[in-house]
Residue frames relative to the residue before (quaternion, step in Angstrom):
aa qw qx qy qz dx dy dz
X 1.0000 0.0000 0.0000 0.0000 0.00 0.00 0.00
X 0.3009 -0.7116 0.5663 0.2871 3.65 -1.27 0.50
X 0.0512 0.7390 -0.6641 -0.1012 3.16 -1.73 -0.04
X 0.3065 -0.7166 0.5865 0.2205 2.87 -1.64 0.86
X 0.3169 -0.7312 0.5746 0.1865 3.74 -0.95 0.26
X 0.0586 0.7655 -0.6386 0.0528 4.05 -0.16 1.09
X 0.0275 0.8680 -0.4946 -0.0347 3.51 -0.49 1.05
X 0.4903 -0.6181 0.4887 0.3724 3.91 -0.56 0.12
X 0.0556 0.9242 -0.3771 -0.0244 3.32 0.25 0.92
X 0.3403 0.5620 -0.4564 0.6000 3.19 1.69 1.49
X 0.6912 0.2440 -0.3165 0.6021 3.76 0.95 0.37
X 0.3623 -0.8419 0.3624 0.1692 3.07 -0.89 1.65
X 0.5389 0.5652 -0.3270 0.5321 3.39 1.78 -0.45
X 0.2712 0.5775 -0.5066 0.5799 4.00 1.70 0.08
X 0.9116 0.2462 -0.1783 0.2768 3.55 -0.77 -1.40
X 0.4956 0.4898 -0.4849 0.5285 3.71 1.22 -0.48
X 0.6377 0.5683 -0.4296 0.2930 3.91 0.20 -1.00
X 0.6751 0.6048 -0.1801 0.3821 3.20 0.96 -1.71
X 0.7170 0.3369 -0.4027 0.4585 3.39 0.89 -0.50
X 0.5892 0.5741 -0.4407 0.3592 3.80 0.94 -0.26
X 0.6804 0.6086 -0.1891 0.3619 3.06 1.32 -0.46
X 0.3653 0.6461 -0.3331 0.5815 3.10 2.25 -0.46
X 0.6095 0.6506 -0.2187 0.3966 2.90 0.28 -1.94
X 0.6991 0.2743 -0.2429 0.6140 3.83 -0.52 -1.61
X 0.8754 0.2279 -0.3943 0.1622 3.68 -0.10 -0.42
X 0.4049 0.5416 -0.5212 0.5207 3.58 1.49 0.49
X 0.7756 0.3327 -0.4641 0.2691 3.86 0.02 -0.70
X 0.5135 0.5597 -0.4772 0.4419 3.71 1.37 0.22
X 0.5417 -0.6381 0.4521 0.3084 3.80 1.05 -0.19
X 0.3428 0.6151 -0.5291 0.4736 3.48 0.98 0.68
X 0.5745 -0.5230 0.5811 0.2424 3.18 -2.20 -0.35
X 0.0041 0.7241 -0.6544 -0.2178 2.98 -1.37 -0.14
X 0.0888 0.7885 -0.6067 0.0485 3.69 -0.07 1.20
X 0.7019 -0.5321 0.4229 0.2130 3.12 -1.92 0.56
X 0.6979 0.2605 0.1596 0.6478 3.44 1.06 -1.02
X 0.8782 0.1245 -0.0780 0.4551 3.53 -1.80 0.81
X 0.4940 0.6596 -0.4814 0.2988 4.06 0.91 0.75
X 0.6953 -0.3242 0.4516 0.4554 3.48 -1.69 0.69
X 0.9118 -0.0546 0.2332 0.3336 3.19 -0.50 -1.48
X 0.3183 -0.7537 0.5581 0.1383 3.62 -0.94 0.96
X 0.0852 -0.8561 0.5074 0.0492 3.38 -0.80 0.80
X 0.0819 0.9425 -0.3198 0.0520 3.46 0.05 1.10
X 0.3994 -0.8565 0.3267 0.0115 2.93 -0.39 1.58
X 0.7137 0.4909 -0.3409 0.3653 3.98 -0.35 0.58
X 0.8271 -0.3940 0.2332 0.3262 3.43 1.21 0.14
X 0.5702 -0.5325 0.2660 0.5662 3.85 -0.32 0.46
X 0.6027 0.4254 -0.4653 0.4891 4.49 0.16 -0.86
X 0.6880 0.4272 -0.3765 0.4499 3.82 0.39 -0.69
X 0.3930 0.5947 -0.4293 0.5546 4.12 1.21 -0.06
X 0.8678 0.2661 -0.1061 0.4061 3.31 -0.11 -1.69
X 0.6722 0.5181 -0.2683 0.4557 3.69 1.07 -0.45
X 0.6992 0.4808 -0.1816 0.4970 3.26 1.57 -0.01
X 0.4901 0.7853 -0.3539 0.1336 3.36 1.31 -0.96
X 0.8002 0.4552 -0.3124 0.2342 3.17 0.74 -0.85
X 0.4636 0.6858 -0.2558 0.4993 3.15 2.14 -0.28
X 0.5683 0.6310 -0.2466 0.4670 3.37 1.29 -0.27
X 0.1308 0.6751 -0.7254 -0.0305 3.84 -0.59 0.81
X 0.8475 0.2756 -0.3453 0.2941 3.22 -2.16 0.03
X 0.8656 -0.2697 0.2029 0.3700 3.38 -0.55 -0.89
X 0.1424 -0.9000 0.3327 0.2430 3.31 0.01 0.66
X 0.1642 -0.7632 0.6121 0.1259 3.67 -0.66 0.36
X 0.0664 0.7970 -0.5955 -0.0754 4.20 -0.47 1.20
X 0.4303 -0.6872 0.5809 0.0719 3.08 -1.62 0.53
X 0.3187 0.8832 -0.3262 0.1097 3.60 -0.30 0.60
X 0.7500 -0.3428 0.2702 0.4969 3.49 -1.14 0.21
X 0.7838 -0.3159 0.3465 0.4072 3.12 -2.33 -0.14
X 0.8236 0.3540 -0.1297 0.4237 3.64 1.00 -1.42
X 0.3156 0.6830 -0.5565 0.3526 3.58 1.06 0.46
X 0.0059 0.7095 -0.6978 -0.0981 3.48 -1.41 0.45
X 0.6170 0.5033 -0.4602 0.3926 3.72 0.69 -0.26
X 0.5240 0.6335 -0.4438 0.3566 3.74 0.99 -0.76
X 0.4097 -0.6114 0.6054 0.3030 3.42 -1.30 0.12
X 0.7136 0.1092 -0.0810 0.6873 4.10 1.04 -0.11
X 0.3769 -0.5533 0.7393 0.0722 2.51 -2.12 -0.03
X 0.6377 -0.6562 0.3589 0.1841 3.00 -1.31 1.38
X 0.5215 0.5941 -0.3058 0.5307 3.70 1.27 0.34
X 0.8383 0.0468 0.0055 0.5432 3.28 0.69 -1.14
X 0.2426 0.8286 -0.4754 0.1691 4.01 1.20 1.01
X 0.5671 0.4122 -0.5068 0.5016 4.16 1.21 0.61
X 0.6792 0.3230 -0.5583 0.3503 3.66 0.21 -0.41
X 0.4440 0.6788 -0.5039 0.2969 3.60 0.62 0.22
């Protein structure tokens, strides 16, 4: 599977996440490509959803803060997802 990784990179707990998230996805044997991916994962919260969208192809999977509500997780609990 591919992924892309779009991260808010004005929140530093954005960019630490983003590499675990590389990370969890290389040791599952996936990709991480720039362009032409299954799914976009985007990390920093619901403005980082909407400030990003168009950079986004396939599915999107977001990560965010305590006060996000559009994300599908939170940055605390973003593997049991």
């Amino acid at each position: 599977m591919r992924f892309k990784i779009i991260v808010n990179r004005e929140k530093k707990w954005a960019k630490n996440l983003g590499q675990k998230v590389a990370n969890f996805i290389r040791g599952m044997g996936s990709k991480i490509v720039l362009k032409n991916e299954e799914v976009s994962i985007i990390i920093g919260g619901d403005g980082t959803i909407f400030f990003h969208k168009d950079n986004a192809n396939g599915a999107i999977f977001a990560i965010g803060g305590k006060n996000s509500v559009v994300c599908q997780t939170k940055k605390e609990n973003w593997k049991k997802k």
